[in-house]
C-alpha positions as protocol buffer text, in pm:
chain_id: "A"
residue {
  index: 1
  type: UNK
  ca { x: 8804 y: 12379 z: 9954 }
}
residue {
  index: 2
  type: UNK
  ca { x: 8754 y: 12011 z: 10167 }
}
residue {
  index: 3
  type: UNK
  ca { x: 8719 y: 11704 z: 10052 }
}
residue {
  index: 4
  type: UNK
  ca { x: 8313 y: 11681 z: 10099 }
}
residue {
  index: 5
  type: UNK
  ca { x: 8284 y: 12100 z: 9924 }
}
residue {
  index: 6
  type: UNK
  ca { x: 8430 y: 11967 z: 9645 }
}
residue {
  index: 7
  type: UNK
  ca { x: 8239 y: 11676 z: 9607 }
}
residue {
  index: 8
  type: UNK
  ca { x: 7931 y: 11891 z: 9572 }
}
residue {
  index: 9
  type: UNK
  ca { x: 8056 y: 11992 z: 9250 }
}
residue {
  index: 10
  type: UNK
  ca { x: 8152 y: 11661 z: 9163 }
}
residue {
  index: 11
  type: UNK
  ca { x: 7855 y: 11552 z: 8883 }
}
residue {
  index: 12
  type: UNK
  ca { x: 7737 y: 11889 z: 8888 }
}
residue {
  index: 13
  type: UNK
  ca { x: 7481 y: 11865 z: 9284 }
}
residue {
  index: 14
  type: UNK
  ca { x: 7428 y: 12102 z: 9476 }
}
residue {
  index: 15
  type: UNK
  ca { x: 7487 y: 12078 z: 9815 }
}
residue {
  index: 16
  type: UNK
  ca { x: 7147 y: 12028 z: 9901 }
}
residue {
  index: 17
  type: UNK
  ca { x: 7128 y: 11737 z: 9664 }
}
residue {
  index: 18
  type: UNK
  ca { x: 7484 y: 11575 z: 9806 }
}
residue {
  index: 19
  type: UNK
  ca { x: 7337 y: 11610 z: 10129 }
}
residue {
  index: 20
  type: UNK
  ca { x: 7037 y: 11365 z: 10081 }
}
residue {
  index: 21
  type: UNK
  ca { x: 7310 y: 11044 z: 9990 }
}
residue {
  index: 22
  type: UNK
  ca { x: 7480 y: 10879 z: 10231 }
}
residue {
  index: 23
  type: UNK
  ca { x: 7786 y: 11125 z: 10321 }
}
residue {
  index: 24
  type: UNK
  ca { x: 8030 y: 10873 z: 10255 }
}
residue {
  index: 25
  type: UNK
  ca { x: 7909 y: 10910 z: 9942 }
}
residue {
  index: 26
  type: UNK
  ca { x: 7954 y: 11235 z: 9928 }
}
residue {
  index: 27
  type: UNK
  ca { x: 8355 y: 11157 z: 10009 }
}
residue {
  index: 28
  type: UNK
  ca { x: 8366 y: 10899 z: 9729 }
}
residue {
  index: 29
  type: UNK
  ca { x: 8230 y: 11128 z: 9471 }
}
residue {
  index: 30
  type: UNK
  ca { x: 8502 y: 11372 z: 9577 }
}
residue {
  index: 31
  type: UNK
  ca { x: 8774 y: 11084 z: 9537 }
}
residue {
  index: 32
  type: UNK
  ca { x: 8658 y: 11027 z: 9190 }
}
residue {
  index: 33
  type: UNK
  ca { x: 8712 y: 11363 z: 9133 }
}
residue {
  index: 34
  type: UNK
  ca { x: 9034 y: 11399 z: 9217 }
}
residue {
  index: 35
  type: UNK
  ca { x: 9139 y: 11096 z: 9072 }
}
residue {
  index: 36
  type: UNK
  ca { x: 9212 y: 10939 z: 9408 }
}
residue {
  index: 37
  type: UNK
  ca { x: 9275 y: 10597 z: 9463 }
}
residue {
  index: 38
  type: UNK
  ca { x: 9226 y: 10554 z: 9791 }
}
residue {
  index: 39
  type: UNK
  ca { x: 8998 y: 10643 z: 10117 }
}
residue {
  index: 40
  type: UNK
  ca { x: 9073 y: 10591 z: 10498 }
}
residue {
  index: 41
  type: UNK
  ca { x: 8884 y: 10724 z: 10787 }
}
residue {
  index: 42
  type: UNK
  ca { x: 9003 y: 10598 z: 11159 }
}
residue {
  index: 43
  type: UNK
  ca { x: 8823 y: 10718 z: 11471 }
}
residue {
  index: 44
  type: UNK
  ca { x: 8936 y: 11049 z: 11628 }
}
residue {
  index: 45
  type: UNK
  ca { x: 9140 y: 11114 z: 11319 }
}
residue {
  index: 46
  type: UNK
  ca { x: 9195 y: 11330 z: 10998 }
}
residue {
  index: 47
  type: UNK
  ca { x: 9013 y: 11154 z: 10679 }
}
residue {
  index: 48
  type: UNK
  ca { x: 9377 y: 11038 z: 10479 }
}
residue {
  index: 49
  type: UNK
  ca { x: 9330 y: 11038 z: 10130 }
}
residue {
  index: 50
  type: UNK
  ca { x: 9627 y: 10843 z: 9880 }
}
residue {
  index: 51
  type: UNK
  ca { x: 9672 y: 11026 z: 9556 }
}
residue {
  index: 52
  type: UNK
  ca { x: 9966 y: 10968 z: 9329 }
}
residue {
  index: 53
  type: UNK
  ca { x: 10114 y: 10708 z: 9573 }
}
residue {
  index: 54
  type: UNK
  ca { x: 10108 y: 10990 z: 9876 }
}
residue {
  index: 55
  type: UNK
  ca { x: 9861 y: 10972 z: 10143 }
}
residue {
  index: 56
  type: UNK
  ca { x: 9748 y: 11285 z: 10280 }
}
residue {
  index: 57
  type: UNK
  ca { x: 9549 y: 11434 z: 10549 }
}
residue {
  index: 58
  type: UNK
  ca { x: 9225 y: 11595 z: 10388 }
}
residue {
  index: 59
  type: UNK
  ca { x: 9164 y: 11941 z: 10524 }
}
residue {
  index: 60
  type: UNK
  ca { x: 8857 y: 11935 z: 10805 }
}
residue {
  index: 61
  type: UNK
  ca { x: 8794 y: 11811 z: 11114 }
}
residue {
  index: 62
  type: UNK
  ca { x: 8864 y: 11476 z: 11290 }
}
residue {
  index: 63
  type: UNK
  ca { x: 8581 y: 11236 z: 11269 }
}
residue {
  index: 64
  type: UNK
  ca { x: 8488 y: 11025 z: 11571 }
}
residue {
  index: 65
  type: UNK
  ca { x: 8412 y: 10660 z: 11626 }
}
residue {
  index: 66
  type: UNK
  ca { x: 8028 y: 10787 z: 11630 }
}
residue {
  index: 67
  type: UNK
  ca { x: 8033 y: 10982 z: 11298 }
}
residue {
  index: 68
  type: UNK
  ca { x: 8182 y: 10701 z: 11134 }
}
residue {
  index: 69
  type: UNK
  ca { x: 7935 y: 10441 z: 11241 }
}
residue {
  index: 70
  type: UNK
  ca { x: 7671 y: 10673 z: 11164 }
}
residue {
  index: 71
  type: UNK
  ca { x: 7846 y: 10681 z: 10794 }
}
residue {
  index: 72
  type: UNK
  ca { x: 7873 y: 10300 z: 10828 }
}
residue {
  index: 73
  type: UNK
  ca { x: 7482 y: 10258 z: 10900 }
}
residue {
  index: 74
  type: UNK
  ca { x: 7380 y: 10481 z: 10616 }
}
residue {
  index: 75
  type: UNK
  ca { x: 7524 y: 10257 z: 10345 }
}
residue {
  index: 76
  type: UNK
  ca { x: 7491 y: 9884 z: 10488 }
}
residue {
  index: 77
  type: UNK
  ca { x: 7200 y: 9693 z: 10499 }
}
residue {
  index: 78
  type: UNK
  ca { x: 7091 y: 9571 z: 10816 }
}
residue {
  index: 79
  type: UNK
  ca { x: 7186 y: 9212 z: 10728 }
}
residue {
  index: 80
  type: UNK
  ca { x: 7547 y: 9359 z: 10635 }
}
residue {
  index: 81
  type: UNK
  ca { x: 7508 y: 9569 z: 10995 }
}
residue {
  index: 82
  type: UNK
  ca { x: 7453 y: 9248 z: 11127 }
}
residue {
  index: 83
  type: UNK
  ca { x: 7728 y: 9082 z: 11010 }
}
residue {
  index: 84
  type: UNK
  ca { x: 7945 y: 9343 z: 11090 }
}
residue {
  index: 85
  type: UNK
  ca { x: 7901 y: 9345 z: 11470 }
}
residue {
  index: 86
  type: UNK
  ca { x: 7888 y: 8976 z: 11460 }
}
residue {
  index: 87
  type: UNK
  ca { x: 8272 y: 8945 z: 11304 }
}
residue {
  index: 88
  type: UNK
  ca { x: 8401 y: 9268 z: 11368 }
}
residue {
  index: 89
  type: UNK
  ca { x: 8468 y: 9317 z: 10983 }
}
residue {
  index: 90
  type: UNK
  ca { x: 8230 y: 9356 z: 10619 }
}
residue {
  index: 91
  type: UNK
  ca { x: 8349 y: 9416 z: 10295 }
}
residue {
  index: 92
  type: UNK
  ca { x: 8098 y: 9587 z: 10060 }
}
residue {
  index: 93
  type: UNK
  ca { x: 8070 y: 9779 z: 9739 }
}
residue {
  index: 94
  type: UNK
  ca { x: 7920 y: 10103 z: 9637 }
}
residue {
  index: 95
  type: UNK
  ca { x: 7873 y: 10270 z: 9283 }
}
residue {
  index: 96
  type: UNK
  ca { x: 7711 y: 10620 z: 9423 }
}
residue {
  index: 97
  type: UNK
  ca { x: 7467 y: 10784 z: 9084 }
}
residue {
  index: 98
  type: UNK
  ca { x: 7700 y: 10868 z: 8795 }
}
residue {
  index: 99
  type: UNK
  ca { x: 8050 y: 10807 z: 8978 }
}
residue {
  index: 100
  type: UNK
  ca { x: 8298 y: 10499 z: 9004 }
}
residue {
  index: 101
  type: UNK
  ca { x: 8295 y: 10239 z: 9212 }
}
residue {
  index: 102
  type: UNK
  ca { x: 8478 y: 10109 z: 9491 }
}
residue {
  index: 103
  type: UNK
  ca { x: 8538 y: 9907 z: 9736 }
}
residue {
  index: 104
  type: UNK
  ca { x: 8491 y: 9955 z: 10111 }
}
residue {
  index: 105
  type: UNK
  ca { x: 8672 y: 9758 z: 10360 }
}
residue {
  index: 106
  type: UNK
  ca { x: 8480 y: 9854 z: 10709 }
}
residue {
  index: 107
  type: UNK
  ca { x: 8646 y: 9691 z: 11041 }
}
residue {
  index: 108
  type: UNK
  ca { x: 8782 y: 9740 z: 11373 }
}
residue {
  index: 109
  type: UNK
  ca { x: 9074 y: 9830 z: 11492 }
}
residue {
  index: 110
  type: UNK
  ca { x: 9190 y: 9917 z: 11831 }
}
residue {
  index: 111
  type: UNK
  ca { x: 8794 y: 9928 z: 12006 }
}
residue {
  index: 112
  type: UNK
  ca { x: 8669 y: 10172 z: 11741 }
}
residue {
  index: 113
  type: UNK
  ca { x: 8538 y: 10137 z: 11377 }
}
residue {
  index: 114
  type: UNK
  ca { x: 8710 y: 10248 z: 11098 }
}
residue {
  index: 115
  type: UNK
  ca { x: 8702 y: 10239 z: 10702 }
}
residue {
  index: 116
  type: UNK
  ca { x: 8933 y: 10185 z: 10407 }
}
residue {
  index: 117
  type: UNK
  ca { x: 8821 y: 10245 z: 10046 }
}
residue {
  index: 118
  type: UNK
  ca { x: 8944 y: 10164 z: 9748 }
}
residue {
  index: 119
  type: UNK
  ca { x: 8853 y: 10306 z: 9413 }
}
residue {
  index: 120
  type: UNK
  ca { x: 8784 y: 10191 z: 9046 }
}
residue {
  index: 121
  type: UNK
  ca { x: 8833 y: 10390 z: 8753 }
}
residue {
  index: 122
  type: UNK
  ca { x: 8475 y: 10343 z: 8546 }
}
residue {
  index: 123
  type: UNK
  ca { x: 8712 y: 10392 z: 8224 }
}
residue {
  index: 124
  type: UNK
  ca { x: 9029 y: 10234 z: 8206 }
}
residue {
  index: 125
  type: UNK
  ca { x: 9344 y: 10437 z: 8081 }
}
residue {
  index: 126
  type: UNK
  ca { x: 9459 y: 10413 z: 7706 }
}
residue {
  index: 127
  type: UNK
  ca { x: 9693 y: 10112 z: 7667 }
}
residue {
  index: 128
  type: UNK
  ca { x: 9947 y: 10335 z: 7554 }
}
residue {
  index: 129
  type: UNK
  ca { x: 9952 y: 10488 z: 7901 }
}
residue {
  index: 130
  type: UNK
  ca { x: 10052 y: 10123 z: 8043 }
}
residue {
  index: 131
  type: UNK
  ca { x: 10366 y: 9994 z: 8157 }
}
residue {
  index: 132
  type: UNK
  ca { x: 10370 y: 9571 z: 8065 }
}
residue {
  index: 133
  type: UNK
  ca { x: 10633 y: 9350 z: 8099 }
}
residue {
  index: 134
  type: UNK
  ca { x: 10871 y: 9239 z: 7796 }
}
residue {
  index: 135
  type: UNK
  ca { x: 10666 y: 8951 z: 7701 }
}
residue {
  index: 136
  type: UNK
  ca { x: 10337 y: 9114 z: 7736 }
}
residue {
  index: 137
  type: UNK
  ca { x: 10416 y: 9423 z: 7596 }
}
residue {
  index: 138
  type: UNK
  ca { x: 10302 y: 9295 z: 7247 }
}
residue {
  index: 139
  type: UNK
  ca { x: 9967 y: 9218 z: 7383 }
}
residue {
  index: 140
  type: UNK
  ca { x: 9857 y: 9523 z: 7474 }
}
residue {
  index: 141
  type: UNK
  ca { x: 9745 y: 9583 z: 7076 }
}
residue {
  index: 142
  type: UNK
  ca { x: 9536 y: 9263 z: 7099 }
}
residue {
  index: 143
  type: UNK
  ca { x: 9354 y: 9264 z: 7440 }
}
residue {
  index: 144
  type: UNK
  ca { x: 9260 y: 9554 z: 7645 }
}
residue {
  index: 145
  type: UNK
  ca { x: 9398 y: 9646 z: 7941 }
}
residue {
  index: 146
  type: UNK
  ca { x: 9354 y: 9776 z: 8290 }
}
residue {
  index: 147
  type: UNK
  ca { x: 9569 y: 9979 z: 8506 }
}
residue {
  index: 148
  type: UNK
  ca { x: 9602 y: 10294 z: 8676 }
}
């Protein structure tokens, strides 16, 4: 199954229903579900996708410079779309219905557009799960923490 099947099933859509959000949405929802952490797309190349500290190839096609500008146009606004051709970089945030959020890094790079995501768990880990320095390991009882 790809990246965007999968994130059909993600909160239960159909694909009809993923189809009507932005489809970049439609690749965060996926990343969510698979507990990924991070999201690149580069022109006339493979969607990578970093999971467990390896970045990976998703299976499908190559995307080019003009799919992911369309993808850039569906989620900015056009004072963000502005800004964007005007600097030749925007940073924005999405939260698609029922999923995490993240953070998208949209830029150039060598002539052509290309994206970097980053996602945030909604829910942060038990403390337990955490790894804290010596002096701030006590701490973790008192405050609560975030990590991945």
């Amino acid at each position: 199954m790809t990246l965007m099947q999968d994130s059909a099933i993600c909160n239960n859509e159909s694909p009809t229903t993923a189809e009507k959000s932005p489809r970049l949405h439609t690749f965060l929802r996926a990343m969510a579900k698979k507990n990924a952490s991070d999201l690149h797309f580069q022109a006339n190349c493979t969607p990578h996708i970093r999971m467990r500290s390896k970045i990976s190839p998703v299976r499908g096609k190559s995307l080019t410079g003009v799919e992911i500008l369309e993808m850039v146009r569906e989620i900015l606004t056009d004072r963000q779309m502005k800004f964007f051709l005007e600097n030749g970089s925007v940073d924005v945030s999405a939260q698609p219905r029922d999923c995490d959020r993240f953070r998208i890094n949209i830029f150039r790079q060598r002539g052509e557009i290309s994206i970097a995501v980053r996602g945030y768990r909604r829910r942060s880990p038990p403390s337990r799960n955490c790894i804290y320095p010596r002096p701030l390991s006590g701490l973790s009882s008192i405050t609560p923490a975030w990590c991945w």
